[in-house]
C-alpha positions as protocol buffer text, in pm:
chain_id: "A"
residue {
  index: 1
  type: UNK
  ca { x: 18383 y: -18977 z: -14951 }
}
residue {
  index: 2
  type: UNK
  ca { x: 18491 y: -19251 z: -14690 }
}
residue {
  index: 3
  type: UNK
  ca { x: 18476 y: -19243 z: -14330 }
}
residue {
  index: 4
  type: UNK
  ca { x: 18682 y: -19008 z: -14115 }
}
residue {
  index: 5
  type: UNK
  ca { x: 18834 y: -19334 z: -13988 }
}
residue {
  index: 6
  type: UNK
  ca { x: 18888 y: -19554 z: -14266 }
}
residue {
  index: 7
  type: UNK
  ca { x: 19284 y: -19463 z: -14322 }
}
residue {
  index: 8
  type: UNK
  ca { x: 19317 y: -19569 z: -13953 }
}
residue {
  index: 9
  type: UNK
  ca { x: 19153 y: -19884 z: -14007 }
}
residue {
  index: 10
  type: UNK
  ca { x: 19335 y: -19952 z: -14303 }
}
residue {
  index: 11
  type: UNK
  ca { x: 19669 y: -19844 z: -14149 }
}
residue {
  index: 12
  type: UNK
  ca { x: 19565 y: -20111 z: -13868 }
}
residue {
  index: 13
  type: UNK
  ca { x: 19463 y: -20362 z: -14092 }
}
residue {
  index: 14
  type: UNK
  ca { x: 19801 y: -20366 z: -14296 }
}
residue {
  index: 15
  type: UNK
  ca { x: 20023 y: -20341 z: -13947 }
}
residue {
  index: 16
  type: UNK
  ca { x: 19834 y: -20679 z: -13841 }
}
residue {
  index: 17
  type: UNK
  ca { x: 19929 y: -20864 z: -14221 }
}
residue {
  index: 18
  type: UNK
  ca { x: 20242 y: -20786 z: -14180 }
}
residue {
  index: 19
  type: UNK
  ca { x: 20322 y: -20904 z: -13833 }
}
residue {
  index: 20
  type: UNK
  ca { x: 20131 y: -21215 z: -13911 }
}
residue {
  index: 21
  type: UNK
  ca { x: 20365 y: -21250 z: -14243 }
}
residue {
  index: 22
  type: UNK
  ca { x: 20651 y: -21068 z: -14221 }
}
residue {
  index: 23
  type: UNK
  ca { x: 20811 y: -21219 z: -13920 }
}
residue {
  index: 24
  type: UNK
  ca { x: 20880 y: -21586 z: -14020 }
}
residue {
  index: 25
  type: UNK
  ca { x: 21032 y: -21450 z: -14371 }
}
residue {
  index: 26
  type: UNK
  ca { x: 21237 y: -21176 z: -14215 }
}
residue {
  index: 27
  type: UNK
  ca { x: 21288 y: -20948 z: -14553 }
}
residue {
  index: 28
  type: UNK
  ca { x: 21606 y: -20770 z: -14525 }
}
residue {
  index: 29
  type: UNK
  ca { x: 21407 y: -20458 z: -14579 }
}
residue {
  index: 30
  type: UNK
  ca { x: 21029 y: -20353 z: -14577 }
}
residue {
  index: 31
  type: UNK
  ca { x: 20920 y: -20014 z: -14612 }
}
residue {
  index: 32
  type: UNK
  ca { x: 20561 y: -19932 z: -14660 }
}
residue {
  index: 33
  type: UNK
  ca { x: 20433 y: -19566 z: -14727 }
}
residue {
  index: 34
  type: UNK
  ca { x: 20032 y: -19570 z: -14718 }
}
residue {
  index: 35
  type: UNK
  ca { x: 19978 y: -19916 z: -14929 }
}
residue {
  index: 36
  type: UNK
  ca { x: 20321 y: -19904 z: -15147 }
}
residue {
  index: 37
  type: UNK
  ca { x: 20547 y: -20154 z: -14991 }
}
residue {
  index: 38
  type: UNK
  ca { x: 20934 y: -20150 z: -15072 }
}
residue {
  index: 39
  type: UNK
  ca { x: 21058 y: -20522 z: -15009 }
}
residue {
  index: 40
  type: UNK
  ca { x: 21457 y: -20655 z: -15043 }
}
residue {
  index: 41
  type: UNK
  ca { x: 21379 y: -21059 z: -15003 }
}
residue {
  index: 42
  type: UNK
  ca { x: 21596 y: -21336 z: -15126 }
}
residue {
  index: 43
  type: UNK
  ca { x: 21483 y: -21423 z: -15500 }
}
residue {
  index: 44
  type: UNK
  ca { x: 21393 y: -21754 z: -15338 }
}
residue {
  index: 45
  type: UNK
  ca { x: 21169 y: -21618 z: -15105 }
}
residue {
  index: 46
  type: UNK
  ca { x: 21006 y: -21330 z: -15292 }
}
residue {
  index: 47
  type: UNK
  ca { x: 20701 y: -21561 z: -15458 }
}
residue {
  index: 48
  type: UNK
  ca { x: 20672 y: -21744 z: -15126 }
}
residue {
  index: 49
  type: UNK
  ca { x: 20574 y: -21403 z: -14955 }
}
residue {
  index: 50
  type: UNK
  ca { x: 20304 y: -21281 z: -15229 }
}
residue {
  index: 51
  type: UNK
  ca { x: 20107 y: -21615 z: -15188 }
}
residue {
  index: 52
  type: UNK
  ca { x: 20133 y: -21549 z: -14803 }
}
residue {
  index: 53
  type: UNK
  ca { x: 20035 y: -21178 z: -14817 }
}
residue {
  index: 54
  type: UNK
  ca { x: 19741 y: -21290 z: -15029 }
}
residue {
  index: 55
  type: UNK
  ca { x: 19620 y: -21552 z: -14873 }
}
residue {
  index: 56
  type: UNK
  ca { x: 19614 y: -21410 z: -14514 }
}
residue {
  index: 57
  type: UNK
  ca { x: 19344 y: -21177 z: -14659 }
}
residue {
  index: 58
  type: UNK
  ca { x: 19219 y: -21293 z: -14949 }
}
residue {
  index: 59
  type: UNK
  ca { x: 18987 y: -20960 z: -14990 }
}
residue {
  index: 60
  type: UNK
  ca { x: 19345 y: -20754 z: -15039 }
}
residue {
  index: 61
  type: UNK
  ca { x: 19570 y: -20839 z: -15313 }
}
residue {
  index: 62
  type: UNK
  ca { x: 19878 y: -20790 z: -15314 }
}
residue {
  index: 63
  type: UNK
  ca { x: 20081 y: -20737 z: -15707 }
}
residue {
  index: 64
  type: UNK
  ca { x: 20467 y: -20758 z: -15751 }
}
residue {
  index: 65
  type: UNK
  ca { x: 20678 y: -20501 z: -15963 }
}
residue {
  index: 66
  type: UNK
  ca { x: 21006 y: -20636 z: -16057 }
}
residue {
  index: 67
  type: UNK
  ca { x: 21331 y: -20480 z: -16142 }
}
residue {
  index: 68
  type: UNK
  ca { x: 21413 y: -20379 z: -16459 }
}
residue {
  index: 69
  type: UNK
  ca { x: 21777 y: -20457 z: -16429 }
}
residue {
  index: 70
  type: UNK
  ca { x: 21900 y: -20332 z: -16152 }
}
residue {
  index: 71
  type: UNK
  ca { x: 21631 y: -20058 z: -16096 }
}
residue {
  index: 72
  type: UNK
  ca { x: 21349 y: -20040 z: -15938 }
}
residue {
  index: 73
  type: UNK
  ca { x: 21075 y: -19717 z: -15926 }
}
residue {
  index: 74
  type: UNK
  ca { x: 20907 y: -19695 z: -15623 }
}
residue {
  index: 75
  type: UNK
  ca { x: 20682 y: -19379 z: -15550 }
}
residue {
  index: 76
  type: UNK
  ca { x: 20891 y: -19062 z: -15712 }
}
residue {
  index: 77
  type: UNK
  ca { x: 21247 y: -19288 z: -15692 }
}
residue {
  index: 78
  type: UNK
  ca { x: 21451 y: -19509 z: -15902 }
}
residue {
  index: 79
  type: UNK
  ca { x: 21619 y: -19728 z: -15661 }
}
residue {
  index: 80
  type: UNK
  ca { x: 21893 y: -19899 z: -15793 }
}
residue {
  index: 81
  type: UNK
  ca { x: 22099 y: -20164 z: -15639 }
}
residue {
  index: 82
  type: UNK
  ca { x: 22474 y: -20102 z: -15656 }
}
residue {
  index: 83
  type: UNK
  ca { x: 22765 y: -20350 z: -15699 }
}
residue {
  index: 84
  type: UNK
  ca { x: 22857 y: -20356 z: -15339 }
}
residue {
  index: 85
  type: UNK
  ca { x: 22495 y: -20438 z: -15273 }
}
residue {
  index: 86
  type: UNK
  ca { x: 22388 y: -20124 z: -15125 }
}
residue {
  index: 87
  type: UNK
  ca { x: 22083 y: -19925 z: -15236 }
}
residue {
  index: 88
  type: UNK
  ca { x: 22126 y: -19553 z: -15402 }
}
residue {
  index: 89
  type: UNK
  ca { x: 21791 y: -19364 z: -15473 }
}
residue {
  index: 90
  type: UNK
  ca { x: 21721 y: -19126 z: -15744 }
}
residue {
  index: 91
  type: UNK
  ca { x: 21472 y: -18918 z: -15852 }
}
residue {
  index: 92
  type: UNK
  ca { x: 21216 y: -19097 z: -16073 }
}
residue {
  index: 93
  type: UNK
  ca { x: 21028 y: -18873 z: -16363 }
}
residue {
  index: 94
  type: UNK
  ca { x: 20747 y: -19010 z: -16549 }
}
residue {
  index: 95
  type: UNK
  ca { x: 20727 y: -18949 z: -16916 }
}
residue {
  index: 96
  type: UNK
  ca { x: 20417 y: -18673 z: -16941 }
}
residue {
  index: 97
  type: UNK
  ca { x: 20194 y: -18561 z: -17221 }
}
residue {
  index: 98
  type: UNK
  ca { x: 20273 y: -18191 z: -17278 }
}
């Protein structure tokens, strides 16, 4: 069991990456939910912000899930990205072993 504080710490930890990253690449959207982070960043862009986010701590890592065409699962959603551009969640079930 970890310390009482250590999800603080962690929280903090990951608030300071990002404003030392983040802010010169301005994604068009970053969401994070504990240490999932939900990014919309020109294709261009995209590898140019994992080197950053690993090399401003090299002791976290950062790894990249792609889209498989135009969805994407993140936590318990599909998110798929629409013609118009816009983004239109859906509930995400993973296959189980009954």
């Amino acid at each position: 069991m970890g310390s009482p504080i250590s999800g603080l710490l962690a929280e903090l930890v990951l608030q300071r990456l990002e404003e030392a990253v983040v802010k010169n690449l301005r994604p068009k959207l970053w969401l994070r939910y504990v240490d999932d982070t939900f990014v919309v960043i020109n294709n261009c862009e995209g590898e140019r912000l994992h080197e950053r986010l690993n090399g401003a701590f090299p002791a976290i890592q950062f790894t990249i899930e792609g889209a498989t065409g135009n969805i994407l699962p993140f936590l318990d959603d599909n998110v798929q990205r629409l013609s118009d551009g816009k983004l239109s969640p859906s509930v995400h079930r993973k296959d189980s072993n009954d």
